[in-house]
N, C-alpha and C positions, 0 to 999 in steps of 0.2 A: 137399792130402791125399796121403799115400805111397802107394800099391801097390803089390802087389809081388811075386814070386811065391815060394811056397813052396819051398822044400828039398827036401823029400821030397814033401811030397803033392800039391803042383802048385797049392794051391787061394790064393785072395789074400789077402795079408796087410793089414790096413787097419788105419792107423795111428788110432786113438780120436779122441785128442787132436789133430790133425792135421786130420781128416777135418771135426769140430768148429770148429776156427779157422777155415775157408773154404765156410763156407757161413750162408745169413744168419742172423739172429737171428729165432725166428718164435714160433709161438703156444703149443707147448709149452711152452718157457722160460720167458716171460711167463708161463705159468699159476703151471710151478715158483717161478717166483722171486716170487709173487702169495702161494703155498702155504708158501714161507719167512718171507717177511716175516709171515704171517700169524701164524704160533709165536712171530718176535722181538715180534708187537706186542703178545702177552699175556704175553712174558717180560719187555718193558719195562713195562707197566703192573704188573704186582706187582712186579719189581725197587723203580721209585719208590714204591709206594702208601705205605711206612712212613711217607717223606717228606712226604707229605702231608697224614699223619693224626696227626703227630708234635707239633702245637701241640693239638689238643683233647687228642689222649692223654696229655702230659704231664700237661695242667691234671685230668683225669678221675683218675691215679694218681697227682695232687701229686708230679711228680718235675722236679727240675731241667733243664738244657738239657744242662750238663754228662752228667748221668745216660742219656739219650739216643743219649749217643756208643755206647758200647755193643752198643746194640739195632741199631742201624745198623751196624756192622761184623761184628754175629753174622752175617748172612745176606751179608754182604759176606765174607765168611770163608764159609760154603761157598759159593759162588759161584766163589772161586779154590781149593778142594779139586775141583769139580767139573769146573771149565775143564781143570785138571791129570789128573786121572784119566779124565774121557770122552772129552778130546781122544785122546789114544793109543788108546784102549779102543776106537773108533769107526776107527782104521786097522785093527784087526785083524778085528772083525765087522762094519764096514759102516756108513754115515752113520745111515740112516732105524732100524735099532734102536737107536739113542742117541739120538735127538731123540724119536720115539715116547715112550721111556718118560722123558727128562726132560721132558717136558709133562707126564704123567701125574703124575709128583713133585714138581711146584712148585703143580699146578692142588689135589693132595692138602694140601699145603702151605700154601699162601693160605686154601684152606677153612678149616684147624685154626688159623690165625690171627684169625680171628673169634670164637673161644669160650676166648681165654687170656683169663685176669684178675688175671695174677702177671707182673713182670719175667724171674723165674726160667725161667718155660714160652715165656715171648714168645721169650726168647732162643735156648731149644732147637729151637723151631718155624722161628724164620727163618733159623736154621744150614741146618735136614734142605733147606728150600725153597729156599734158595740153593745147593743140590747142584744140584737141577733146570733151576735155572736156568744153572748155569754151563755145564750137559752142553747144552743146544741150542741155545747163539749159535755158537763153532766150527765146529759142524757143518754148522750152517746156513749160513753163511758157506763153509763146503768144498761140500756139496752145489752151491750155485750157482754158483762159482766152477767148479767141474769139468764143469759145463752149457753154459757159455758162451764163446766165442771169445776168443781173448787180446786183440784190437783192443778187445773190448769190455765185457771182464771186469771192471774197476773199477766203469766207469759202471753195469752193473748189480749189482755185490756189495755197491754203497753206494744203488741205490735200495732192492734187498732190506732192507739194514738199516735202512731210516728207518720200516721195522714197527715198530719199536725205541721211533724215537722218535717216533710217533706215539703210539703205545699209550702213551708215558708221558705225554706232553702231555695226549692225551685224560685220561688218568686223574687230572691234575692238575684239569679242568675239570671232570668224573664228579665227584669228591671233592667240587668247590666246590657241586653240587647235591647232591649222596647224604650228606653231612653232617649240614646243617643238618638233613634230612629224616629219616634215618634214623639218625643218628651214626655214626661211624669206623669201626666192624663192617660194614655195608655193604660196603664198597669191599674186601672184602677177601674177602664171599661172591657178591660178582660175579666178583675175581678170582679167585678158586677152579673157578664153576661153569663159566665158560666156557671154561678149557682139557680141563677131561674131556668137554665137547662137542664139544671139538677133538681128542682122541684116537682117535676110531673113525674119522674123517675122516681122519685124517693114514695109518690102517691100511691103509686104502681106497686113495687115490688120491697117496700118497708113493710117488716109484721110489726105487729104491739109485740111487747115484754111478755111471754109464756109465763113469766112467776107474775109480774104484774094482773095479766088476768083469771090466771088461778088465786091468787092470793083475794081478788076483790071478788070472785064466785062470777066472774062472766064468759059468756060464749065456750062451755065448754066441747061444746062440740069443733069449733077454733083451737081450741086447746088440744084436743087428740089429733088434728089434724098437724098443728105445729109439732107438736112433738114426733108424732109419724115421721116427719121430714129429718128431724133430729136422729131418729132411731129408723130407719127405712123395714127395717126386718121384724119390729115388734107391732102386733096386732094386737086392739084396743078392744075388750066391751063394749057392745055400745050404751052401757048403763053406768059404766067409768064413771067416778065421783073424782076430777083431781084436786087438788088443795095442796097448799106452801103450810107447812108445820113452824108456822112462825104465831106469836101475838098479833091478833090485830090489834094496830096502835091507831087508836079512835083521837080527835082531838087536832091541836096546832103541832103540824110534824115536828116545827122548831124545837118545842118545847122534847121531846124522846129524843133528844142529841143528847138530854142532859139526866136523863133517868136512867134506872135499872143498870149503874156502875156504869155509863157513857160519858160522863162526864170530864174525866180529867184526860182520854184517850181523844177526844172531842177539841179539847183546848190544845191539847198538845200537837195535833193536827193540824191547826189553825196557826200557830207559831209556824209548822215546818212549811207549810203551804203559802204563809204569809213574807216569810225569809226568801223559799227559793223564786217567789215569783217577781219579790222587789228585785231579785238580783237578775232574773231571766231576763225582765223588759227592762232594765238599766242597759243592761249586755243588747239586747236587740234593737233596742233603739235608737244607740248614741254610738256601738262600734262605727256603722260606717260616715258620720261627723266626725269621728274620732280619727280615724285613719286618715281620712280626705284630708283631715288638717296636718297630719305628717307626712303628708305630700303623696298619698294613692291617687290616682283621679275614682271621679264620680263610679262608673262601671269596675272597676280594683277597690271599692271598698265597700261596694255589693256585692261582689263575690267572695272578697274574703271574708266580710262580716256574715255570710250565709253558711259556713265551716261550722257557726256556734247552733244550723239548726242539724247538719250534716253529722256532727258530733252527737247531737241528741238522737238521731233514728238509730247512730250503730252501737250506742249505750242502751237504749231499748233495746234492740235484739240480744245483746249480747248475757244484759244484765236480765230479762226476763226467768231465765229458769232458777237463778240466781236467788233473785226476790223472792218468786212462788217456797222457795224452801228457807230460806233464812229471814224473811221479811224487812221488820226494822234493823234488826241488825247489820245485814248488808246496808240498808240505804243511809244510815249515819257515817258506817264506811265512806258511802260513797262521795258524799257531801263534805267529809273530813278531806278528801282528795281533791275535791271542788275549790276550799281555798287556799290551794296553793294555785291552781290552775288558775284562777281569776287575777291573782299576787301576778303571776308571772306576763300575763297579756303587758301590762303596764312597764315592765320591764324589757322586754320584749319588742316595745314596740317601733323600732325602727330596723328591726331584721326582718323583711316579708315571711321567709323563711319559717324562722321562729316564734313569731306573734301568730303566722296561722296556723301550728301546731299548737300554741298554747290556750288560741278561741278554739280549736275542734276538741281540744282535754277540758274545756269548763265545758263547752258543749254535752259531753259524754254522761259527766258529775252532774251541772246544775238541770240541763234537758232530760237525762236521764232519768235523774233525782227524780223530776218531777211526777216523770212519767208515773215512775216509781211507787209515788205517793198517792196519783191520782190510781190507780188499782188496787193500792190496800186501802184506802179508806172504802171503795164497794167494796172490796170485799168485808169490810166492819162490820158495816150499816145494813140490819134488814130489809126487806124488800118493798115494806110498807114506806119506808121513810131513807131508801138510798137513795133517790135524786135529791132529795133534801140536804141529805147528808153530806153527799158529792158538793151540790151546788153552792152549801153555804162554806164548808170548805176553801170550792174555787172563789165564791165571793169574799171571804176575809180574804183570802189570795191575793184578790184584784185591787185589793187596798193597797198591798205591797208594789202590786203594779203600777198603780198610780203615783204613790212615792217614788218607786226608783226612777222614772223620768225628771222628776221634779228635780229630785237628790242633783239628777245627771248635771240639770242644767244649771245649780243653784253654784254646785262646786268646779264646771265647766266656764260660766260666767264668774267666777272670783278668781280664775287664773290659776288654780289648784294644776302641780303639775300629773301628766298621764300616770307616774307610777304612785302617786298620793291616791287618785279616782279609781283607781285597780284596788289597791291596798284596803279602800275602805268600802269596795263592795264585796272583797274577802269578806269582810265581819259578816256580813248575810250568810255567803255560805257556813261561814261557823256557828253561828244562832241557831241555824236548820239541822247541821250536825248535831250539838247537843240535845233537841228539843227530838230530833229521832232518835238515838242512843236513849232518853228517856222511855220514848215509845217501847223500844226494846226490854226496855226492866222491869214494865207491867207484865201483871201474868199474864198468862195466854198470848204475850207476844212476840216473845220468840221465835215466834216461828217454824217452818217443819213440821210442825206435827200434828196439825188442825186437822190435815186430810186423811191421814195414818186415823185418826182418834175417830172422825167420822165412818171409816171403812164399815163397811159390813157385808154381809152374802150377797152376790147380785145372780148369783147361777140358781136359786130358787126364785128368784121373787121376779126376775125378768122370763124365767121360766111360768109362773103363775098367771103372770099376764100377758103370755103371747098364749099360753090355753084357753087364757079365759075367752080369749076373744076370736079363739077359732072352734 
């Protein structure tokens, strides 16, 4: 932690971000990061529900599989309008009102998806709902990330997001009972009601970003208090100056993705994030079509095809410490591993047995991956310009997303057999592979050694300012 003394007013300067790095990770955080994942786990469970509900509601609207694609890349289409405009929109007013009211517009959204009974309206509903949804993975993913200490920022910005994929697994399981029982309308007024229940909640007990409003010079007396909670033992000045020892980057955020050496790490991001998301929502959308047509029924191919989100929460936990020390290098790893596991589903797929071991091993790789990817790019990107950087990220991503439904359906409708459609959503994982193995060759990315090379005293300086202030 820096201290340091003022200029003019004499009183200590405390570095945010700094102060944060060197002191433990405690029960705040954990709530926070308990309080994020909570949003990702009802923005994954409506993200997947279409996927789920996509074998009765075809058969209920006599529509092909081909005709399907569609519906699935309306909301996969805003999803990447949303990622693109809240990311930035959330650097200039602040994390927790962009995540607030994208809960509120996906939970509005999911609701009004229970009462269409035209392709026409399905499609405009899961457009508006995939705004909501793309405005609060970003940010969620910044809010946590600017919470937590760089040694250990990954491992928890990817347990955060396995809300993610919990809530989609679970809802793949939900679906296999709320079906049968209630038909496909269901699954869509639970995912509705339970994010406007989470809206007065997240009112309540969400902070703003601690580096966000040190960085922009607000409330700092907000700012000693968040930090207090962070650090319970360390007492504050009350003439405390805090500040983020970053540039301010004045101007269109877009535009510092691409300056001061960001730029080729920037494109190279966008490939890996653009690859694994075509192949994620290929994989989430069409396994259980996929399977129902090798003869699962409707509830057997929601659950098996919910293995590829189950695969993804225990590749987060697993791979977190993992990533924090080797970064890209593990996650081209991991992604290398990713196509075969995609190859083998296609193979695979008339053994129960063995095709749902071989969707929980992409699960692992491509969910993993992602997770993966979504914690180093915050950790990239400055504080001024890391919802940006996340979101346009996720937003080239969700181009991938949109594709790989389409892809599904183009080569599902041509009669392409199951080990052909496996085989050539391998390529995805391999495109993310190379394009992270590149990440890995730039300097500084490596790996390991960021938080080693940041280190410095903290038994004088957290000493300084618990004097100062008593």
């Amino acid at each position: 932690m820096t201290v340091s003394e003022g200029e003019a007013s004499g009183a200590l300067s405390i570095d945010v971000a700094d102060f944060i790095d060197h002191v433990p990770v405690g029960g705040f955080q954990i709530r926070l990061l308990l309080t994020c994942a909570a949003v990702l786990f009802l923005d994954g469970f409506d993200t997947q529900a279409i996927g789920y509900v996509a074998p009765v509601l075809a058969k209920e609207w006599s529509l092909t599989k081909g005709a399907l694609g569609p519906v699935f890349s309306a909301g996969l289409f805003g999803l990447m309008i949303g990622a693109l405009v809240f990311g930035p929109l959330a650097d200039r007013v602040g994390r927790t009102k962009i995540i607030i009211f994208s809960t509120l517009a996906f939970g509005i959204g999911a609701l009004a998806t229970a009462f269409v009974h035209d392709t026409g309206t399905l499609l405009a509903i899961r457009f508006l709902t995939g705004l909501g949804l793309g405005g609060a993975m970003p940010n969620a993913i910044a809010m946590t990330s600017e919470f937590n200490p760089q040694r250990r920022r990954a491992t928890m910005v990817m347990i955060m997001f396995c809300g993610f994929s919990v809530g989609a697994a679970l809802g793949g399981l939900l679906a296999a009972w709320l079906i049968p029982q209630f038909g496909w309308r269901s699954v869509f007024v639970v995912g509705g009601i339970a994010p406007l229940i989470m809206v007065p909640i997240l009112a309540r007990r969400l902070p703003e970003s601690v580096r966000f409003l040190a960085a922009h010079g607000r409330a700092p007396a907000r700012v000693a208090q968040l930090l207090k909670q962070v650090s319970p033992r360390t007492v504050f000045s009350p003439d405390a100056q805090f500040v983020v020892r970053e540039a301010q980057l004045s101007g269109l955020p877009l535009l510092h993705l691409f300056r001061e050496g960001r730029t080729p790490v920037t494109l190279l991001l966008w490939v890996v994030f653009f690859m694994s998301l075509l192949d994620l929502f290929f994989l989430a959308n069409w396994l259980p079509t996929i399977l129902n047509d090798l003869g699962a029924s409707v509830s057997e191919s929601a659950a098996i095809g919910s293995m590829l989100q189950v695969g993804g929460v225990v590749g987060a936990f697993a791979l977190g410490s993992i990533i924090d020390r080797f970064s890209f290098r593990a996650l081209a790893l991991v992604y290398f591993v990713a196509v075969f596991a995609v190859g083998a589903i296609g193979q695979f797929g008339h053994s129960v047995v063995l095709v749902t071991l071989a969707i929980f091993a992409a699960g692992f790789c491509i969910v993993g991956g992602q997770i993966a990817a979504n914690a180093l790019a915050a950790g990239f990107y400055p504080t001024s310009v890391r919802a940006t950087g996340v979101g346009w990220a996720l937003g080239i991503g969700r181009v991938g997303s949109i594709i790989g439904p389409l892809v599904g359906g183009v080569l599902l409708g041509g009669k392409w057999s199951t080990a052909a459609v496996f085989l050539t959503a391998a390529v995805a994982a391999l495109c993310a592979a190379l394009a992270a193995f590149a990440l890995s060759r730039l300097a500084g990315m490596g790996g390991g050694t960021a938080a080693a090379a940041q280190a410095s005293s903290i038994g004088a300086t957290l000493k300084a300012a618990t004097t100062a202030g008593t």
